[in-house]
N, C-alpha and C positions, 0 to 999 in steps of 0.2 A: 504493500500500500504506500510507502513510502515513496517512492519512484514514481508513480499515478500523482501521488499526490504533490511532491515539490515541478512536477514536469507541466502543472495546470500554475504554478503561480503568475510567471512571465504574462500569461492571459494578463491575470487579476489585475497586475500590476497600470497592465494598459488601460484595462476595461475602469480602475479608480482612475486613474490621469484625469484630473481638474474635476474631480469630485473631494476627494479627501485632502487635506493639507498634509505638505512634506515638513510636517516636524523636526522643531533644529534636532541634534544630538550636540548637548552644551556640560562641558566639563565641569565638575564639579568642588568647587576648593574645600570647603567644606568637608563632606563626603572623604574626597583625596586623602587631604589632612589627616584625618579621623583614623584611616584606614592604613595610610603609608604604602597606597596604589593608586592609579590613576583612573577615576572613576567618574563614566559618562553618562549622562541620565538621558534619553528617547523619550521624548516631552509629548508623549499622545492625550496630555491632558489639554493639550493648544490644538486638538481638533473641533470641526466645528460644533461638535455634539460636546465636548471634552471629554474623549475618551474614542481610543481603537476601532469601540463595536460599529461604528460607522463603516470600516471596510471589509466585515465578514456578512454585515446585514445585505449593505448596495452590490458589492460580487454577488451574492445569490438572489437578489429581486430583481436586479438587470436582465438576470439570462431566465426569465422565466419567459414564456408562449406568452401571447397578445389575448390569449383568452385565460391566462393561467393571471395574470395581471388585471383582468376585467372581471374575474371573480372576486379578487380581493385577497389582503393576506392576514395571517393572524399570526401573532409573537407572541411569550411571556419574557419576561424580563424583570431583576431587580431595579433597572432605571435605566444602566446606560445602551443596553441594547434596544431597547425601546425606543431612546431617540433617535440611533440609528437606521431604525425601522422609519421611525418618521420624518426621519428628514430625505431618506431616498422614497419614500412616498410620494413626498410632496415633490421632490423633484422631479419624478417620472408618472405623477398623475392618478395613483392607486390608491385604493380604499384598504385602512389598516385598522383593523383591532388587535388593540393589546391589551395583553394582560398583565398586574403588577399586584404583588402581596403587600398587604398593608401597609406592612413595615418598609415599604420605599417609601423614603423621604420628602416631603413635599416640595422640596425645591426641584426634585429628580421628575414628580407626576408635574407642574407644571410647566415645565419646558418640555415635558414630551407634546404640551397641549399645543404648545407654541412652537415648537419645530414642525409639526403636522400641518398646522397650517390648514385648520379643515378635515383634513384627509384623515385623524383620526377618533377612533372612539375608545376611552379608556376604561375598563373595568379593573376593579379593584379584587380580588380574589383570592385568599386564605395567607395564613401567616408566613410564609416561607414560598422563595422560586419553587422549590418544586410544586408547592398547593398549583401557586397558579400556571405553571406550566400544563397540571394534568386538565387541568379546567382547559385550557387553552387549546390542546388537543381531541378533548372533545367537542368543543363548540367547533374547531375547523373541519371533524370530519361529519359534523350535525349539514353544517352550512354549507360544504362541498368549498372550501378556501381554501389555499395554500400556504401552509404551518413553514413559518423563517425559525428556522430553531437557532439558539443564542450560540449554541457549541457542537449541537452533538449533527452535521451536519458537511459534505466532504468543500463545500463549498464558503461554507462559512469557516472554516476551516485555514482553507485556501486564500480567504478575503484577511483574514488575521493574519497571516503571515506576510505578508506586504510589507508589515512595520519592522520586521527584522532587515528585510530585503533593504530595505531605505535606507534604515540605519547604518547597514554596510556599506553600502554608496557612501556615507555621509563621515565614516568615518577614514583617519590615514593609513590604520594600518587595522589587520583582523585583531579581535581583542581574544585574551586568554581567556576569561568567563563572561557569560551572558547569563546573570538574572533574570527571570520569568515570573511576574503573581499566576498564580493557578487557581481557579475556582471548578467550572467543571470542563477546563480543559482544553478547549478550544486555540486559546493562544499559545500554551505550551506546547502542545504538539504539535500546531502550524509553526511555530517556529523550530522547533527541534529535530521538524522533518527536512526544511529548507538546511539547518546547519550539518544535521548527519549528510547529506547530501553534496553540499558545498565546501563547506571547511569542518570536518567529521574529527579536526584535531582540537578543539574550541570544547571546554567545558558547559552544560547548561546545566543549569541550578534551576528547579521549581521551585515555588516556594506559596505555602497554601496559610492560612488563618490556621490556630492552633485549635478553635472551637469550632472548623468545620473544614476537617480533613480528609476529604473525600477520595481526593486519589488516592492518599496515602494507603487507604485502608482498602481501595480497589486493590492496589498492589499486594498489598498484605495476603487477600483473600484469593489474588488470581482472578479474579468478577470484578466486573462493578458492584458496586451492596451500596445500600440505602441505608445512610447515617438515621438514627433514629429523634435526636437530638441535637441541636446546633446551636452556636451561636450568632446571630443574625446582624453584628454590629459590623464587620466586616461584606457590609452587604452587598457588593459587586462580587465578592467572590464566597458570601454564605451560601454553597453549592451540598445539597446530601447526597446526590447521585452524579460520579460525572457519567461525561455521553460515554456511548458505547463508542464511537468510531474515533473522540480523542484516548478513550483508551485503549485500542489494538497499535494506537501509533505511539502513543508510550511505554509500551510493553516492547516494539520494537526500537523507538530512537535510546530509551533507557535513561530520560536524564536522572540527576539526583533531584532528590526529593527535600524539602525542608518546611519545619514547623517554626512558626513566628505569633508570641502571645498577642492577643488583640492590644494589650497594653502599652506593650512595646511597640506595635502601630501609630497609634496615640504620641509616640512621645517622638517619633520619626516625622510624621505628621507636624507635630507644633515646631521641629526643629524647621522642617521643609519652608511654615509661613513664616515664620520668627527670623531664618536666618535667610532660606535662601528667595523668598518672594513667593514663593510655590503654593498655589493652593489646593494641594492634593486630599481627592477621598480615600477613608479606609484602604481600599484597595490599589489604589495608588500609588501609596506608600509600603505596600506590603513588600514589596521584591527588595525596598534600600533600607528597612527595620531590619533586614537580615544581614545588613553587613558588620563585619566584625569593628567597630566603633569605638569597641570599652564600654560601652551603655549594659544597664541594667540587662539580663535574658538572656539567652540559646540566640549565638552568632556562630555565620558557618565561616569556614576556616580559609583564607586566601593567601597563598604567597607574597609577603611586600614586594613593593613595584610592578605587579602587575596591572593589567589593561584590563579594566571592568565593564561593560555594557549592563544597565539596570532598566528597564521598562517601567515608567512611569504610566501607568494606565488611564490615569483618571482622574478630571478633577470635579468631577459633581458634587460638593460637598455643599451641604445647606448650614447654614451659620449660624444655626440655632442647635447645632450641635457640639459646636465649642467647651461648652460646658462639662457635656459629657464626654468629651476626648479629654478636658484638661482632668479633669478628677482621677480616670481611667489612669493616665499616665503617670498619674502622684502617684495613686497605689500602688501601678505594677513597681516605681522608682522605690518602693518602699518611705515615700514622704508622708502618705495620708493612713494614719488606722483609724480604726472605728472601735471603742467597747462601749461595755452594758456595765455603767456605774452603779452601786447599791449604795447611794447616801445617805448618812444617818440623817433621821428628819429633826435636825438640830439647829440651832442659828450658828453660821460659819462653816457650816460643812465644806459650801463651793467654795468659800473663801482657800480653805486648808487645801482643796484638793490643785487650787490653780497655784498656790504660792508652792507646797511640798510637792508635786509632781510632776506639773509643768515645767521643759528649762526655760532658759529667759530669752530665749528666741522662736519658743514653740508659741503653736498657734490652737484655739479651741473653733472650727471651723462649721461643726455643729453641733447640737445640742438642743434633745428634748427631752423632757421631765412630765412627767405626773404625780402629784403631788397626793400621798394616800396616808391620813392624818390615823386614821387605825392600826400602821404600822412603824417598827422603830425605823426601816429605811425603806427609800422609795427610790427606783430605779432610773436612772436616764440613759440615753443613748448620747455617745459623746464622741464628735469626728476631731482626731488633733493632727494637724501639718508640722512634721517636725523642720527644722531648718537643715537638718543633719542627719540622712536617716541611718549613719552608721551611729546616733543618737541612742535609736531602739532599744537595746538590751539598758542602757540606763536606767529610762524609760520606764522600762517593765520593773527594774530593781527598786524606784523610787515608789512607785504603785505596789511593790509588797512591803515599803518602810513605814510607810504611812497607815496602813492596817485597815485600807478600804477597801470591800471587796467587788474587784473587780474583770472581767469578762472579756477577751478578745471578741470582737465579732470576726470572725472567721471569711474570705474570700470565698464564692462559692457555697454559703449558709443561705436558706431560706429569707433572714433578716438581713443579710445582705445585700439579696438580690432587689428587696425591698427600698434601702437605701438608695441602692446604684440605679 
């Protein structure tokens, strides 16, 4: 399949020519620095949709029959395939329903409205891409329309690899590794087909969300298998099943595989807008949270001085959720804990608790209490920002000096999830 399939790109290539934009490929000081290699980022967030999915969508609704077009097509999508969908809708005149799981973000469903242009109709459907993918497949084979699948598809497939292709063009010399985010596939193995093909001497690194590991666990089991549970914050690439046809070409190109915490997203993410102007989404960011940085997490391992290619995927990020990445990121940094204080119901308790166990740079960031006059103490929930989170074991020793009893809330705890 590999041969069929990098021997269709050259088409796609032509077939986007003044459809999708040539994306710089812009050096990274940052990044470099960090690393003590030469690391180049493929900025598919400065497509017109921001994001790749524009070139696996318009490669397969372009070569579709004039009647295969006048019925209409149907997508699901976490958001950026969808506007990819809609924006070669609008350009070639076709009627699109897509489908989108709640949990895309609404800056993500209102520019699908507006790249459509008309052309499209949005439904909302269950909590996760795959809910709405299955919806998606049955409405198109109800309606007799033409299903644009986001990945599992040889064309879409084919239209995703372009962005490797370019990138080569774009850069001086072939680089030693190529980073890849991986959700259900699509892009990593259009691009790992093109590279085993081309320059087969070029490391690829996948690299997937740690709370929704889909290929990994393909791999593991030899199948595809359907994650049962996920985490959905990485939502361009929160995939539970990848497709069947980018995994027979992963199972052939073989890249490696890598896990990166959503938190550590987060904290690559605020680096991206803080330092370098970038305004990348979760998945975006997933392929350059993996580089070996020094940062808090699981970093994969790279020769100094080497030439790094990263795939920037995406930047649909809605800025109402800032909040939740910055918190996200204190955590995983070990900055932000949370406990369940048991304070004597006394005058001065909070006093003692912020002077004896707070240090003098810590911060109490939240804090709620119920006050139950029946008992000697009454519990609050208490978020502190340390300045210093090599801080912690202090911390913890000043909280058993002080003789108050109290509770980690635990990452991962029912009350936490509450919290978060």
């Amino acid at each position: 399949m590999i041969e069929e399939l990098a021997a269709a790109i050259p088409s796609a290539v032509a077939r986007l020519d003044g459809v999708v934009e040539r994306t710089p490929v812009q050096f990274n000081p940052r990044l470099s620095q960090a690393t003590g290699s030469q690391i180049w980022l493929k900025r598919e967030d400065l497509q017109p949709v921001r994001s790749y999915k524009l070139r696996g969508a318009h490669n397969l609704i372009a070569q579709l029959s004039a009647e295969e077009k006048a019925a209409g097509v149907v997508c699901a999508s976490a958001g950026n395939h969808a506007q990819g969908v809609a924006y070669s809708c609008a350009i070639l005149g076709i009627q699109a329903t897509i489908y989108v799981p709640h949990t895309t973000p609404r800056q993500k469903r209102d520019r699908i409205i507006s790249i459509g242009k008309g052309h499209v109709d949005l439904v909302m459907e269950g909590s996760t891409y795959d809910q709405a993918s299955t919806a998606s497949k049955e409405f198109a084979a109800a309606e007799g329309k033409v299903l644009v699948p986001a990945f599992d598809d040889p064309r879409t497939i084919v239209g995703q690899a372009t962005a490797i292709v370019e990138a080569f063009e774009q850069l001086s010399a072939v680089p030693d590794v190529v980073i890849i985010p991986a959700g259900g596939g699509g892009l990593l193995a259009g691009c790992a087909a093109w590279l085993r093909t081309h320059h087969p001497g070029v490391r690829i690194i996948g690299v997937e969300p740690e709370g929704a590991p889909c290929l990994a666990a393909a791999v593991s089991a030899g199948r595809p298998v359907t994650l049962t549970d996920i985490d959905t914050f990485v939502d361009g690439a929160a995939v539970s099943r990848i497709g069947d046809v980018p995994f027979t070409l992963v199972q052939e190109t073989r890249p490696e595989l890598f896990r990166v915490p959503e938190g550590q997203v987060c904290s690559e993410m605020l680096d991206m807008y803080q330092v370098d102007g970038i305004i990348a989404e979760p998945a975006g960011a997933l392929a350059a949270a993996a580089l070996p940085t020094g940062g808090v997490g699981p970093r994969i391992q790279i020769p100094t001085g080497s030439k790094v290619l990263v795939l920037v995927s995406g930047g649909n990020n809605d800025v109402a959720r800032y909040s939740e990445i910055v918190e996200r990121s204190l955590i995983h940094e070990g900055r932000k804990r949370y406990f369940l204080v048991n304070f004597p119901q006394q005058p001065g308790a909070l006093r003692r608790f912020l002077d004896e166990v707070l240090g003098p740079e810590d911060d109490i960031t939240y804090f709620e209490y119920v006050k139950r006059s029946t008992r000697d103490t009454g519990p609050a929930v208490v978020g502190v920002e340390l300045s210093n989170p090599d801080d912690y074991p202090f911390l913890v020793q000043r909280i058993a000096d002080v003789g108050i009893q109290v509770d980690e809330i635990m990452y991962g705890s029912p009350l936490f999830r509450f919290l978060l």
